[in-house]
N, C-alpha and C positions, 0 to 999 in steps of 0.2 A: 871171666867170660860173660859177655850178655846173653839176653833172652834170643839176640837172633841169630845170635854166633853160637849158640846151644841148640837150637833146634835144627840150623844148617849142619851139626856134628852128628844130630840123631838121626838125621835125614840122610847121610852120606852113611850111617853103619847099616842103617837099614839096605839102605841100595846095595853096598858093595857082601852083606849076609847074603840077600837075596840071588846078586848076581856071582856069588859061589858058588852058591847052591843050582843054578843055570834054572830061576824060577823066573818065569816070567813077570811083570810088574800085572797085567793080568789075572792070572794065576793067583795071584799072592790077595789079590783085592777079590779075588773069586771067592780064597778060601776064610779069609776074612771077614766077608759079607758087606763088602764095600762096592762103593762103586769106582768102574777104573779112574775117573778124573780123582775121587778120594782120595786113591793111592798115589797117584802125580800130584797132589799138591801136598802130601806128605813129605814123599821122595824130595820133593823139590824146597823143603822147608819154609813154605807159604803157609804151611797151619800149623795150629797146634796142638796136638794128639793129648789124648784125655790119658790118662791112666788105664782105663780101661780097653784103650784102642791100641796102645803098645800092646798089655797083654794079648791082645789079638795077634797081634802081629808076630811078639816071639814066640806066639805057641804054633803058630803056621807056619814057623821059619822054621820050628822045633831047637829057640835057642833058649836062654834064660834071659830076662828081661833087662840084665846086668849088660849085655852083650851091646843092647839096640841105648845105652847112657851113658857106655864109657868112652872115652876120650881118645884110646890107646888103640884103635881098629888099623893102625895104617903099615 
């Protein structure tokens, strides 16, 4: 898998955590401390999230950070 086929997988478990959890993309950049474009170009896997901006992420989803890199969400 490449770097952009990797991040369109992180970007897709993220979206589909988030919208289980019925949070809004809003919401989730709220609690984040992002800003909402942030989190669409996240979602959308046009950037590349730090380490430190996943852990954001799964701790506002309240998942483990395992959740938002593995492969197997579908």
């Amino acid at each position: 898998m490449n770097e952009k086929e990797y991040l369109k997988r992180v970007a897709a478990n993220i979206k589909k955590i988030r919208k289980a959890k019925n949070i809004k993309q809003v919401e989730l950049a709220y609690s984040c401390g992002f800003e909402k474009q942030n989190m669409q170009r996240i979602e959308a896997g046009k950037t590349s999230p730090t380490l430190k901006t996943l852990l954001k992420i799964s701790e506002a989803l309240e998942v483990d950070i395992r959740e938002l890199l593995v492969s197997n969400l579908e």
